[in-house]
PDB file of the backbone (N, CA, C, O) and the ligand in Angstrom, with CONECT records:
HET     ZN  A 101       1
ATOM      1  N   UNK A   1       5.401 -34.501 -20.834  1.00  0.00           N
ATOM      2  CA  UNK A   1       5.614 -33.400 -19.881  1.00  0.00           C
ATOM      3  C   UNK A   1       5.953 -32.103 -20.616  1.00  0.00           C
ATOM      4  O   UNK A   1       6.151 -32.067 -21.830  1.00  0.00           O
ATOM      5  N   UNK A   2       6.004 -31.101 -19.851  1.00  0.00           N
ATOM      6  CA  UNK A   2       6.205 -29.679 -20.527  1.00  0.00           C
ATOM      7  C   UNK A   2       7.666 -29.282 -20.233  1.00  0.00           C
ATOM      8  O   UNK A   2       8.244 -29.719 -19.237  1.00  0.00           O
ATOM      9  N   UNK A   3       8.226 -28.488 -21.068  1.00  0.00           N
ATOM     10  CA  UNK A   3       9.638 -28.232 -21.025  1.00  0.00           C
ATOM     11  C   UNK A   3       9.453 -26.967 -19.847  1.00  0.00           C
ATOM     12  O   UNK A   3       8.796 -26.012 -20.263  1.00  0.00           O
ATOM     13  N   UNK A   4       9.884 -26.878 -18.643  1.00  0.00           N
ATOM     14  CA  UNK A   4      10.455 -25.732 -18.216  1.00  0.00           C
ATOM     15  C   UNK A   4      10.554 -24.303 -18.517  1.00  0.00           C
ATOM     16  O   UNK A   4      10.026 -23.285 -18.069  1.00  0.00           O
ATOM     17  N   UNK A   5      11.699 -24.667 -19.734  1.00  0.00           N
ATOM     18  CA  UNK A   5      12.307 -23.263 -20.284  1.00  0.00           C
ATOM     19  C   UNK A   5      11.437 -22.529 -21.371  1.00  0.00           C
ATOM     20  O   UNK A   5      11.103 -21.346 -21.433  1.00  0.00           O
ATOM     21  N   UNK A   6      11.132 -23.748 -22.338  1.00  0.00           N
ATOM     22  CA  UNK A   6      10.363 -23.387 -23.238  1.00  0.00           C
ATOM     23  C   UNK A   6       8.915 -23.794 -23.534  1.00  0.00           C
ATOM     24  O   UNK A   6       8.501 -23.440 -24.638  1.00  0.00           O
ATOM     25  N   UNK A   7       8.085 -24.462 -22.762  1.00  0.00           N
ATOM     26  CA  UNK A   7       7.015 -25.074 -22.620  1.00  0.00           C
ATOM     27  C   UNK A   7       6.481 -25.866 -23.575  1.00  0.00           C
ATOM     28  O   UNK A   7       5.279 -26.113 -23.669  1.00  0.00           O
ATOM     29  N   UNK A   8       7.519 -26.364 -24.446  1.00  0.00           N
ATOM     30  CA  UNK A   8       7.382 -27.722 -25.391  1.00  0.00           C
ATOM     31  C   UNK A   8       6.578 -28.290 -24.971  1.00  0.00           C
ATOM     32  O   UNK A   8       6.205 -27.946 -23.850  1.00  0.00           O
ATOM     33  N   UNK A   9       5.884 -29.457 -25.640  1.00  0.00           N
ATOM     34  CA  UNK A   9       5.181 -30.555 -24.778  1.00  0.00           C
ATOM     35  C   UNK A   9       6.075 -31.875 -25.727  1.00  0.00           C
ATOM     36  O   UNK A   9       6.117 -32.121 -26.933  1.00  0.00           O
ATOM     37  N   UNK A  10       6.685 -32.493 -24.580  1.00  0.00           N
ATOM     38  CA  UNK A  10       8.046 -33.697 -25.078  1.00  0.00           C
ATOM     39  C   UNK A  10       7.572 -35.246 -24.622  1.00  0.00           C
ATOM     40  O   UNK A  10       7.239 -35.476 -23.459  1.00  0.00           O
ATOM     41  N   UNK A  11       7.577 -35.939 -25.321  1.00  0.00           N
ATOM     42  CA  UNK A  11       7.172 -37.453 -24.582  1.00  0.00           C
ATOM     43  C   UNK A  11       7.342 -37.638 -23.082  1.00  0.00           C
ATOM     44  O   UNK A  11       8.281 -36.871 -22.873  1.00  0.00           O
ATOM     45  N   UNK A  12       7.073 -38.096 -22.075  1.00  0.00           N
ATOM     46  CA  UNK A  12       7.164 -38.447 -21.173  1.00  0.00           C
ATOM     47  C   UNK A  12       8.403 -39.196 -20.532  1.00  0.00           C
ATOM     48  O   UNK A  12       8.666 -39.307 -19.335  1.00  0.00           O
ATOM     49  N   UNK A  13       9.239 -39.779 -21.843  1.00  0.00           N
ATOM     50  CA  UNK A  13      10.259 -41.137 -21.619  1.00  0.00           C
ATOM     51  C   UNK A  13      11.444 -40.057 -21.629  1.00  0.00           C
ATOM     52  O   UNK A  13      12.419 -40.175 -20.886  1.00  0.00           O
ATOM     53  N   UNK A  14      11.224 -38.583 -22.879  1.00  0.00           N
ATOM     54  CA  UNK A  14      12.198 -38.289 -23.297  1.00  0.00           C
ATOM     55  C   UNK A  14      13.096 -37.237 -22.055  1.00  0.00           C
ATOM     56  O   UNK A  14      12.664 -36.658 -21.058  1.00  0.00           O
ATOM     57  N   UNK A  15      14.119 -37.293 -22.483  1.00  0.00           N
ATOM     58  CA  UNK A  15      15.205 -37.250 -21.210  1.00  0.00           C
ATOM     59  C   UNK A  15      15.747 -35.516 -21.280  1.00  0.00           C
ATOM     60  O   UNK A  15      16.387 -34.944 -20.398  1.00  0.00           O
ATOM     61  N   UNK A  16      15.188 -34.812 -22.835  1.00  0.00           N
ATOM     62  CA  UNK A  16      15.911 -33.386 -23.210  1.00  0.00           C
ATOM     63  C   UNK A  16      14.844 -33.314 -24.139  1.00  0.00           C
ATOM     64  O   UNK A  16      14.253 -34.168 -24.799  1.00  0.00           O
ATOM     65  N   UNK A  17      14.720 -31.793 -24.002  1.00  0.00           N
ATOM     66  CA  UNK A  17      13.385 -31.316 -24.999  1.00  0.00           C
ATOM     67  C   UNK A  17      13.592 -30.806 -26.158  1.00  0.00           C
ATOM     68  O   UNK A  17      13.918 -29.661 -26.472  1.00  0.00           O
ATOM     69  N   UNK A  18      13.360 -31.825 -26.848  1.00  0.00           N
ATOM     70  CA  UNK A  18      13.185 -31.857 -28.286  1.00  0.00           C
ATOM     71  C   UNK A  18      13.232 -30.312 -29.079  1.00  0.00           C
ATOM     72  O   UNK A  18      13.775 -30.037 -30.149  1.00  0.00           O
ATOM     73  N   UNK A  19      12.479 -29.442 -28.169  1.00  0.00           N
ATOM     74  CA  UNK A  19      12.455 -27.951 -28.491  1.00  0.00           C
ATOM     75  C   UNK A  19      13.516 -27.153 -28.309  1.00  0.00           C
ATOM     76  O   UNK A  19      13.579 -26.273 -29.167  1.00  0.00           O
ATOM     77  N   UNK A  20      14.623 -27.125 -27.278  1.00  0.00           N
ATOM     78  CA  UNK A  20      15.349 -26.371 -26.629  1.00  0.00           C
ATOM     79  C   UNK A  20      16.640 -26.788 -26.380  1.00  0.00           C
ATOM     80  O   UNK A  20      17.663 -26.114 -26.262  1.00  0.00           O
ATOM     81  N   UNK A  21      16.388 -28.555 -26.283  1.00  0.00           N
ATOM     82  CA  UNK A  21      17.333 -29.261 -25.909  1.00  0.00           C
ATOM     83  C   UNK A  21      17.789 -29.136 -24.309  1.00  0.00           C
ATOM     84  O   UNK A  21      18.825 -29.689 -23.941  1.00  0.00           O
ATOM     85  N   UNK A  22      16.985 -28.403 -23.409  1.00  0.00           N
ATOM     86  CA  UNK A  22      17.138 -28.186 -22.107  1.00  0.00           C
ATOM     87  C   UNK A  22      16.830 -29.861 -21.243  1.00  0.00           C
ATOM     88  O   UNK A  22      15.763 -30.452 -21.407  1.00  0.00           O
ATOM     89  N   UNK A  23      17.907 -30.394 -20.393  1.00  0.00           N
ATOM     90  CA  UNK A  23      17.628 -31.784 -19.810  1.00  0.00           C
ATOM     91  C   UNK A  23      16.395 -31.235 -19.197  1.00  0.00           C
ATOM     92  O   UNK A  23      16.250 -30.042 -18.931  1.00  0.00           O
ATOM     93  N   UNK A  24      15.204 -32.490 -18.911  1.00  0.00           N
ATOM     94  CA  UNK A  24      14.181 -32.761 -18.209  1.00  0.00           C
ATOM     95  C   UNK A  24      14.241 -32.937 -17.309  1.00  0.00           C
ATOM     96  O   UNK A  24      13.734 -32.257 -16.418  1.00  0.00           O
ATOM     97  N   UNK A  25      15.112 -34.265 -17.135  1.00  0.00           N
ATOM     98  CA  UNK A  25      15.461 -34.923 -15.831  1.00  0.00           C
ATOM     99  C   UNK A  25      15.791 -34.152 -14.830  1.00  0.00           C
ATOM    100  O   UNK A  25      15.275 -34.408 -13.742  1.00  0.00           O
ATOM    101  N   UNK A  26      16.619 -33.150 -14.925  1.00  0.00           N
ATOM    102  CA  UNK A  26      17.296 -31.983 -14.289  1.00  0.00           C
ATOM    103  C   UNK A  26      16.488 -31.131 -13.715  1.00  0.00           C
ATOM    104  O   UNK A  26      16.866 -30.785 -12.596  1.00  0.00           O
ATOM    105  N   UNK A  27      15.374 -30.608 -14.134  1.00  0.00           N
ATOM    106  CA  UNK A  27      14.571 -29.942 -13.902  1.00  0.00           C
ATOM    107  C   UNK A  27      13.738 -30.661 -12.761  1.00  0.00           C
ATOM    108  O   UNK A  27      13.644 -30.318 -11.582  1.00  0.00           O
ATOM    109  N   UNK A  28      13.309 -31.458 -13.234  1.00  0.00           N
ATOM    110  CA  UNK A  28      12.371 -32.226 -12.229  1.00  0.00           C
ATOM    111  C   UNK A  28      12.996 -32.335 -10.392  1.00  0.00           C
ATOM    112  O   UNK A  28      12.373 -32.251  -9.334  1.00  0.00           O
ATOM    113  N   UNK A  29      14.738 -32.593 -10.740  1.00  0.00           N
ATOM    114  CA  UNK A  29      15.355 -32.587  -9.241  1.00  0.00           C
ATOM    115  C   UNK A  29      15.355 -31.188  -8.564  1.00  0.00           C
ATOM    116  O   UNK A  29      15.244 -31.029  -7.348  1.00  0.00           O
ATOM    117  N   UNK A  30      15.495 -30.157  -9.507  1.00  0.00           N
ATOM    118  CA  UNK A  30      15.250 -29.061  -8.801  1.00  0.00           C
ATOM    119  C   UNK A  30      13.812 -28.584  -8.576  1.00  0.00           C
ATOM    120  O   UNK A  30      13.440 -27.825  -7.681  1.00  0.00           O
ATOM    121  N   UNK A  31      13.064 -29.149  -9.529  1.00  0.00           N
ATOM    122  CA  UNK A  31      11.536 -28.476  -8.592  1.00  0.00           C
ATOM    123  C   UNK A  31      11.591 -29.322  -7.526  1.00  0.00           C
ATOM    124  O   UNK A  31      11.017 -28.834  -6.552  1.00  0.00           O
ATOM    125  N   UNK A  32      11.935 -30.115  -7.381  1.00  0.00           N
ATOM    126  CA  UNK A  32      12.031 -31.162  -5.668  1.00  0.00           C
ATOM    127  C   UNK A  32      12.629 -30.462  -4.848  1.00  0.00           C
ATOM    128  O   UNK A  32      12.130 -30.684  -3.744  1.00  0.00           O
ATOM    129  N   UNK A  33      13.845 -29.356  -4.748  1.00  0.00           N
ATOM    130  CA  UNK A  33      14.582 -28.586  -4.140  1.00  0.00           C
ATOM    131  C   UNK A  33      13.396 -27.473  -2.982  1.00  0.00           C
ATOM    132  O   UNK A  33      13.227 -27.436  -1.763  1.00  0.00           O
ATOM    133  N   UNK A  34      12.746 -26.644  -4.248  1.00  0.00           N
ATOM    134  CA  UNK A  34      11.812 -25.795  -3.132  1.00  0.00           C
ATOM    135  C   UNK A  34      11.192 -26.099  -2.123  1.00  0.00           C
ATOM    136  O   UNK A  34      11.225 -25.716  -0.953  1.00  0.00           O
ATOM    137  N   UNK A  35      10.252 -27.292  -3.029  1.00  0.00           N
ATOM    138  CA  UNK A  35       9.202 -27.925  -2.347  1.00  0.00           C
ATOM    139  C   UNK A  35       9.381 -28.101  -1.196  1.00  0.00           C
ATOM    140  O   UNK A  35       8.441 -28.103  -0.401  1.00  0.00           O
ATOM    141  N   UNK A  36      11.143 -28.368  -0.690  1.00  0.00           N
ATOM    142  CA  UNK A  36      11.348 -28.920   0.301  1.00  0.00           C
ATOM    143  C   UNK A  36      11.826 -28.173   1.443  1.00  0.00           C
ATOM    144  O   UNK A  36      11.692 -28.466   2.631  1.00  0.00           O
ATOM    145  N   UNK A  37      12.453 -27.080   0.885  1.00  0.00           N
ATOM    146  CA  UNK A  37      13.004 -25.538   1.457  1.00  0.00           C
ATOM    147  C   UNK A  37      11.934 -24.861   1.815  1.00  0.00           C
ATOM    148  O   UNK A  37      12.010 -23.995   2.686  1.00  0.00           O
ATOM    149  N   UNK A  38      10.843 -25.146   1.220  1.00  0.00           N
ATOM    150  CA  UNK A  38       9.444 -24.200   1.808  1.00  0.00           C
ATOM    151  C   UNK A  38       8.812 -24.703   2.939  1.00  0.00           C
ATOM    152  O   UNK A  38       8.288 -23.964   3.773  1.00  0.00           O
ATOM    153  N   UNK A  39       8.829 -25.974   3.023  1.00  0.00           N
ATOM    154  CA  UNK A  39       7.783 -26.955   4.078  1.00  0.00           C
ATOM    155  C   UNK A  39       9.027 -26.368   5.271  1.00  0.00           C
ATOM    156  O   UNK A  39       8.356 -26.133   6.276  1.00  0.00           O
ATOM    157  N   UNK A  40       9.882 -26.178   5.455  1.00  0.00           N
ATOM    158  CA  UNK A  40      11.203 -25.925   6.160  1.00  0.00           C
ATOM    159  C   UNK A  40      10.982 -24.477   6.608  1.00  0.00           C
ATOM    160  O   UNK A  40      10.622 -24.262   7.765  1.00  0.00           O
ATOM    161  N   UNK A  41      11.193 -23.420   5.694  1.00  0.00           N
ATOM    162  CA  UNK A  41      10.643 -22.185   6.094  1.00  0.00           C
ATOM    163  C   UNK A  41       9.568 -22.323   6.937  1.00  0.00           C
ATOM    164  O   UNK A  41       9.649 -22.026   8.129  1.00  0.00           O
ATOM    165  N   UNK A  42       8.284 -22.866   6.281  1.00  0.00           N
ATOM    166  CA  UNK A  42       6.661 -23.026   7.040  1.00  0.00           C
ATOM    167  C   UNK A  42       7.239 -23.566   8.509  1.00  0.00           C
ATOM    168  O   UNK A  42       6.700 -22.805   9.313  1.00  0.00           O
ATOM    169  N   UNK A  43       7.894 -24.304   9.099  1.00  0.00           N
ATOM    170  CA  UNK A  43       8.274 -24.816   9.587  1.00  0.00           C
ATOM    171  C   UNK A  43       8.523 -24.049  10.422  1.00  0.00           C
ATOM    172  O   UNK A  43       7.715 -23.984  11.349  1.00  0.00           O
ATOM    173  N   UNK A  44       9.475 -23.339  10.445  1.00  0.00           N
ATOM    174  CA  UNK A  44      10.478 -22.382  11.015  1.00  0.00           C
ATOM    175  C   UNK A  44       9.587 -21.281  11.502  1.00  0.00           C
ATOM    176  O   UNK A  44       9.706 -20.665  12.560  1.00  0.00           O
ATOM    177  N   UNK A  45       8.618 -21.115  10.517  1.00  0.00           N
ATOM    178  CA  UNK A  45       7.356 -19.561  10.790  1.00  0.00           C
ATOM    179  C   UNK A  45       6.282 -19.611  12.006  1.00  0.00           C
ATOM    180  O   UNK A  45       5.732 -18.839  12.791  1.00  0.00           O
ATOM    181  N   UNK A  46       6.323 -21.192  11.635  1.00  0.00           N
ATOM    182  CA  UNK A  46       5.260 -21.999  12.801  1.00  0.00           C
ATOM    183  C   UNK A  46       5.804 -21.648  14.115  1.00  0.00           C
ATOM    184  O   UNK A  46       5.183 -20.901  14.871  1.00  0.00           O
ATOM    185  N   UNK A  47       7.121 -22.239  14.466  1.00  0.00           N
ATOM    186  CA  UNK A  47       7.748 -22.231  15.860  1.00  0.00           C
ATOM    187  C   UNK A  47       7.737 -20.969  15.633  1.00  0.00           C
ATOM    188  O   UNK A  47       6.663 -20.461  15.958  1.00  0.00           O
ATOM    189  N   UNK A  48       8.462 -20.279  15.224  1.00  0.00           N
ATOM    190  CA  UNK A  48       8.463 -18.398  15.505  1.00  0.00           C
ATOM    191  C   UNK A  48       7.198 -17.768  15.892  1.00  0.00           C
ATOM    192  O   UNK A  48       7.301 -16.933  16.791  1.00  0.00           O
ATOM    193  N   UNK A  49       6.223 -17.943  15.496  1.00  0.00           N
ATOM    194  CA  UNK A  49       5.347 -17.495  15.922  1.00  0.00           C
ATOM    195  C   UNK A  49       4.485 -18.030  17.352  1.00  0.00           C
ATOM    196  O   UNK A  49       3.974 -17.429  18.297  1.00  0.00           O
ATOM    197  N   UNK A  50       4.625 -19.571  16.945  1.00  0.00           N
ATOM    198  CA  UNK A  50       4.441 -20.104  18.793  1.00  0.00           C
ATOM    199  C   UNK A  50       5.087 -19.278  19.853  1.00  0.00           C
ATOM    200  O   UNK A  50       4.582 -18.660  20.791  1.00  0.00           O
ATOM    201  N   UNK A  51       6.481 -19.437  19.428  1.00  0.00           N
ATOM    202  CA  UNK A  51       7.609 -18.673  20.721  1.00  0.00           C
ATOM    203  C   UNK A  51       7.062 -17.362  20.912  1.00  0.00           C
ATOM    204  O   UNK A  51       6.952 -16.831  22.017  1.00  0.00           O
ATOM    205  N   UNK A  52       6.765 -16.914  19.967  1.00  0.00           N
ATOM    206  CA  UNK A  52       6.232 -15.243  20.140  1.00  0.00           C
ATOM    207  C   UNK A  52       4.739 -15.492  20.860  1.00  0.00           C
ATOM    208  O   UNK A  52       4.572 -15.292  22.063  1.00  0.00           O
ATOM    209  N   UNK A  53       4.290 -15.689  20.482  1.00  0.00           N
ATOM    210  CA  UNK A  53       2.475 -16.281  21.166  1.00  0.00           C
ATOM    211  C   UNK A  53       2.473 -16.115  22.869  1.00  0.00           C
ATOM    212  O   UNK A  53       1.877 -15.438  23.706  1.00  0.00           O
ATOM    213  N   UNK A  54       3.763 -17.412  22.827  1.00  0.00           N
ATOM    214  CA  UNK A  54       4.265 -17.786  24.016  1.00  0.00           C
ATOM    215  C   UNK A  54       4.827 -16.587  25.200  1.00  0.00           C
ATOM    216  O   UNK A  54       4.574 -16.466  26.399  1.00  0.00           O
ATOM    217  N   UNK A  55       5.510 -15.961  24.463  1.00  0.00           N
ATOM    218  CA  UNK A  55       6.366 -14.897  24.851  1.00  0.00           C
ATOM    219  C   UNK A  55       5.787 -13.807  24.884  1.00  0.00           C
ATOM    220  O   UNK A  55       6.373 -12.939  25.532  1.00  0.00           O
ATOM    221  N   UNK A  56       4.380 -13.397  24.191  1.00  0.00           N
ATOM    222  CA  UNK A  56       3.653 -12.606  25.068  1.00  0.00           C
ATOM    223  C   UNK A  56       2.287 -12.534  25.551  1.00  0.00           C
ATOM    224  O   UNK A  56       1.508 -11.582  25.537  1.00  0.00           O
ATOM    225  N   UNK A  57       2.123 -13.884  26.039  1.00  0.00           N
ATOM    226  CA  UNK A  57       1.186 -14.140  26.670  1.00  0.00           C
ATOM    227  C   UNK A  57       1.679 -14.456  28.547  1.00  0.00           C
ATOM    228  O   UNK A  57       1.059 -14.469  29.611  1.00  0.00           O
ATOM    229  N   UNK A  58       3.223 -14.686  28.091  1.00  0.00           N
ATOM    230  CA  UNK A  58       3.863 -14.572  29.419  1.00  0.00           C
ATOM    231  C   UNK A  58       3.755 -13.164  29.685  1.00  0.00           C
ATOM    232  O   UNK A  58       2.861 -12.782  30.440  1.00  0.00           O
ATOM    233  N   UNK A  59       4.426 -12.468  29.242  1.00  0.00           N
ATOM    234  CA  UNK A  59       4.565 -10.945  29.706  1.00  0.00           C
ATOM    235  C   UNK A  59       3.429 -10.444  29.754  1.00  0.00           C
ATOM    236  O   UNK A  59       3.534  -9.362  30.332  1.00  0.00           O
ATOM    237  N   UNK A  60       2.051 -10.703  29.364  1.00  0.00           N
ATOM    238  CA  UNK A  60       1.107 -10.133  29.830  1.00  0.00           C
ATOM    239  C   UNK A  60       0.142 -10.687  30.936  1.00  0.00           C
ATOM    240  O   UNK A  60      -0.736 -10.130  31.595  1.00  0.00           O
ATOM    241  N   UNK A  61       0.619 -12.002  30.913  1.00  0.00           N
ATOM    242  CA  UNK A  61       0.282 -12.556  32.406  1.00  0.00           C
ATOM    243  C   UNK A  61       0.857 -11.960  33.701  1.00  0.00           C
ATOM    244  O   UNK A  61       0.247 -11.821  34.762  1.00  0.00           O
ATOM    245  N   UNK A  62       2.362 -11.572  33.392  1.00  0.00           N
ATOM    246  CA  UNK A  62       3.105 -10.607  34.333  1.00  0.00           C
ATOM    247  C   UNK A  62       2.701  -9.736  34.597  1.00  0.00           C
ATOM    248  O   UNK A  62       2.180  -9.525  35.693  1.00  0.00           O
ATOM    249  N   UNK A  63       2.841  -8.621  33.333  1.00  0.00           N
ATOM    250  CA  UNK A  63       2.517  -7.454  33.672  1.00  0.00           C
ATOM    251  C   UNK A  63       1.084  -7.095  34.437  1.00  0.00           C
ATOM    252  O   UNK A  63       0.803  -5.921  34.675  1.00  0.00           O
ATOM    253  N   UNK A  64       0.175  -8.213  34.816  1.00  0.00           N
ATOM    254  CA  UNK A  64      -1.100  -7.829  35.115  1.00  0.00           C
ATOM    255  C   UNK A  64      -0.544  -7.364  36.449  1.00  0.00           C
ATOM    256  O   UNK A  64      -0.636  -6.282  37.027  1.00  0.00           O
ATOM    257  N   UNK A  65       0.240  -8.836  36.861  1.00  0.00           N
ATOM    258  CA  UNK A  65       0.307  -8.858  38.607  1.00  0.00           C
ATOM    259  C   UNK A  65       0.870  -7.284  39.210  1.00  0.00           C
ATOM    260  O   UNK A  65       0.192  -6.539  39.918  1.00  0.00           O
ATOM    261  N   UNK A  66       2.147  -7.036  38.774  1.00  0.00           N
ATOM    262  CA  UNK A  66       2.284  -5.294  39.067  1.00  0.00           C
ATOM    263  C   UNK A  66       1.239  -4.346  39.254  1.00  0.00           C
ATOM    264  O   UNK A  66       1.268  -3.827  40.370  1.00  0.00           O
ATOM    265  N   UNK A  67       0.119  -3.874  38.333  1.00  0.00           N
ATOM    266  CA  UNK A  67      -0.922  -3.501  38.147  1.00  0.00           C
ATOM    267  C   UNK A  67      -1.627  -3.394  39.706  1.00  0.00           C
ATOM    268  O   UNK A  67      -2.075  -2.509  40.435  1.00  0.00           O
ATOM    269  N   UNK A  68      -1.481  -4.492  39.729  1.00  0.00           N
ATOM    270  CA  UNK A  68      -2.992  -4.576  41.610  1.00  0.00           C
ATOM    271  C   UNK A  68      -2.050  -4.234  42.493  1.00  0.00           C
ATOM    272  O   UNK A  68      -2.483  -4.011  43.623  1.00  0.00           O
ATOM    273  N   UNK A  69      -0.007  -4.034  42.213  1.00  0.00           N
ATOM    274  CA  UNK A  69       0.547  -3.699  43.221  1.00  0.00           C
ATOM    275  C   UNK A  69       0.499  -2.331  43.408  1.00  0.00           C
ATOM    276  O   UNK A  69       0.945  -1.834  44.443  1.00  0.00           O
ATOM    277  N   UNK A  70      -0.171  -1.418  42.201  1.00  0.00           N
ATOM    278  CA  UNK A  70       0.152   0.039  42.085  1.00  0.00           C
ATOM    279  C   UNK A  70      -0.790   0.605  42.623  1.00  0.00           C
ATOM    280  O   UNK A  70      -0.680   1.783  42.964  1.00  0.00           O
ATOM    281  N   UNK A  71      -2.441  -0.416  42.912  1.00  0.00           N
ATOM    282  CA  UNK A  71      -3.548   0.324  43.248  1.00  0.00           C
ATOM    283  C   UNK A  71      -3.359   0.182  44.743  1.00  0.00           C
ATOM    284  O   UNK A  71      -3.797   0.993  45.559  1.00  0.00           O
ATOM    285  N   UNK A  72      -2.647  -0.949  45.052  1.00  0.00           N
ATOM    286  CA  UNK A  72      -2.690  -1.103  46.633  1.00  0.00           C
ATOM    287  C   UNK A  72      -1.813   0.479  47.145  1.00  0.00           C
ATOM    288  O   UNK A  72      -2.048   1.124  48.166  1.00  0.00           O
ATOM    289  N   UNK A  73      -0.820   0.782  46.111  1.00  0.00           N
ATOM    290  CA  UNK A  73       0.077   2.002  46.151  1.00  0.00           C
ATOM    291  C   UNK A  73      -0.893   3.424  46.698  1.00  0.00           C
ATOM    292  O   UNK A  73      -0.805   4.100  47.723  1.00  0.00           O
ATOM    293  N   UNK A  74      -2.006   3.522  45.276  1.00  0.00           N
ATOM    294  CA  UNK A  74      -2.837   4.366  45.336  1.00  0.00           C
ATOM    295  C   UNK A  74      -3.754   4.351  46.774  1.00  0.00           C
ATOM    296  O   UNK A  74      -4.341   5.373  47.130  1.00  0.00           O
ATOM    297  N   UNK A  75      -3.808   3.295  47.434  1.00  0.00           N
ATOM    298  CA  UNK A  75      -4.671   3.063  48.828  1.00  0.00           C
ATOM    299  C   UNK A  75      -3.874   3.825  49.973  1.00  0.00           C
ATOM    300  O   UNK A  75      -4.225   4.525  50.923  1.00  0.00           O
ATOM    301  N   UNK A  76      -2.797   3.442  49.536  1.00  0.00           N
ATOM    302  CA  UNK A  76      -1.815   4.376  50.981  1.00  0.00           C
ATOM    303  C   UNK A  76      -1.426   5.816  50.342  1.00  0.00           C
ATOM    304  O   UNK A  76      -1.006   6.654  51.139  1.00  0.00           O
ATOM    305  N   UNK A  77      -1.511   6.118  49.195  1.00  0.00           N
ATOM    306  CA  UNK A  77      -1.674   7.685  49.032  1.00  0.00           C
ATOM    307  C   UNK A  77      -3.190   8.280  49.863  1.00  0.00           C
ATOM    308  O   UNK A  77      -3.158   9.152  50.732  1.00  0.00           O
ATOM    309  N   UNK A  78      -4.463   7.601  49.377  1.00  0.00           N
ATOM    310  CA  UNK A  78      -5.798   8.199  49.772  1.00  0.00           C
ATOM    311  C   UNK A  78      -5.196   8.171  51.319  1.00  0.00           C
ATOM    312  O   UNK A  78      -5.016   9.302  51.769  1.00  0.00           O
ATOM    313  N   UNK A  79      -4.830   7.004  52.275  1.00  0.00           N
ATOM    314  CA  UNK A  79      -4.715   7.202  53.235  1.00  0.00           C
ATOM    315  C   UNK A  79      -3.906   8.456  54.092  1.00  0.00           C
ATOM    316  O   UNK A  79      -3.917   8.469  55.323  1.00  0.00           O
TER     317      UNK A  79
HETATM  318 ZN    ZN A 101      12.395 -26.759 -24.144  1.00  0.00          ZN2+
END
């Protein structure tokens, strides 16, 4: 595998890089950290944007109905 810090290339078994002396093992648990914080964000972006989708496809379903109440308005002005 490749060192992180210093991009050694270190046996596979070995546990600290031979180059830097930076642990391996260590590294490896934190690239597991993002990976997992991101699918979470994505997550989070997904519903946010549904709710929003949601939220104005309501209000523009609404706002239509007002609309035909203003022309009926305009009918009793002509009148
Ligand atoms: Zn290193």
């Amino acid at each position: 595998m490749f060192c992180p810090k210093c991009g050694k290339i270190n046996p596979d078994d070995g546990k600290i890089c031979t180059g830097c002396g930076a642990a391996l093992e260590e590294n490896n648990t934190v690239e597991k950290k993002p990976k997992k914080g991101l699918g979470k964000i994505i997550g989070i972006l997904v519903a946010a944007v549904l709710i929003v989708a949601v939220c104005f496809l309501t209000i523009n379903l609404t706002g239509c109905a007002p609309q035909e109440y203003d022309g009926e308005d305009i009918e009793i002005v002509n009148f």
